[in-house]
C-alpha positions in Angstrom: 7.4 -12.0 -3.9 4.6 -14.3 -5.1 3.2 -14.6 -1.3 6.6 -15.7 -0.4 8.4 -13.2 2.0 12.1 -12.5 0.7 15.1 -13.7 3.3 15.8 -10.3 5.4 13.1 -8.1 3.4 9.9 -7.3 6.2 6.5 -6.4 4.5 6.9 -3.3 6.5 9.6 -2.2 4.1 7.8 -2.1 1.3 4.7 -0.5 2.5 7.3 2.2 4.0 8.9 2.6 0.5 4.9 3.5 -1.1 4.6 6.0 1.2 7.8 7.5 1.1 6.8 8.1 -2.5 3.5 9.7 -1.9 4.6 12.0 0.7 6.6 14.0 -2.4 3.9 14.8 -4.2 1.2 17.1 -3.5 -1.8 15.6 -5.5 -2.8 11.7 -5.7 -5.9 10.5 -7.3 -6.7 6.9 -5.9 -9.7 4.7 -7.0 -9.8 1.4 -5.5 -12.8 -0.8 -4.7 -15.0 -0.9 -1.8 -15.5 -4.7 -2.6 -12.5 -6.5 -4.0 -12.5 -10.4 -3.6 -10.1 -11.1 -6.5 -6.5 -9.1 -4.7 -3.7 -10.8 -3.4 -3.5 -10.4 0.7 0.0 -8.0 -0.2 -2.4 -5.6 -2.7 -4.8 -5.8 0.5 -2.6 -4.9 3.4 -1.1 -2.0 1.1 -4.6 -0.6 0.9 -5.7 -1.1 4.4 -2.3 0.7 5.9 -2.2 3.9 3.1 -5.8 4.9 2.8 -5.7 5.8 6.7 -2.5 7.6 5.8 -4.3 10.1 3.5 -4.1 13.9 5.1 -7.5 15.1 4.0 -7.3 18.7 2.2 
């Protein structure tokens, strides 16, 4: 990874594989910052695409 894409792997795999994972469960407890100027873009994009994934209670 490093910020390097992998030959045949699209980002859109691993995000899909994240939420895969969280759609088993029936509880997740997430505490990210508002402000975070210190991620990596791929920690970013994660972020941006599963918090508007959250079903509200």
């Amino acid at each position: 990874m490093g910020g390097q894409e992998q030959e045949g792997v699209r980002p859109e795999g691993h995000f899909q594989g994240i939420f895969d994972v969280y759609k088993r469960y029936d509880y997740l407890v997430v505490a990210a910052p508002v402000y975070a100027f210190g991620f990596p873009a791929t920690v970013k994009n994660v972020m941006d695409r599963f918090f508007v994934n959250l079903d509200p209670l």
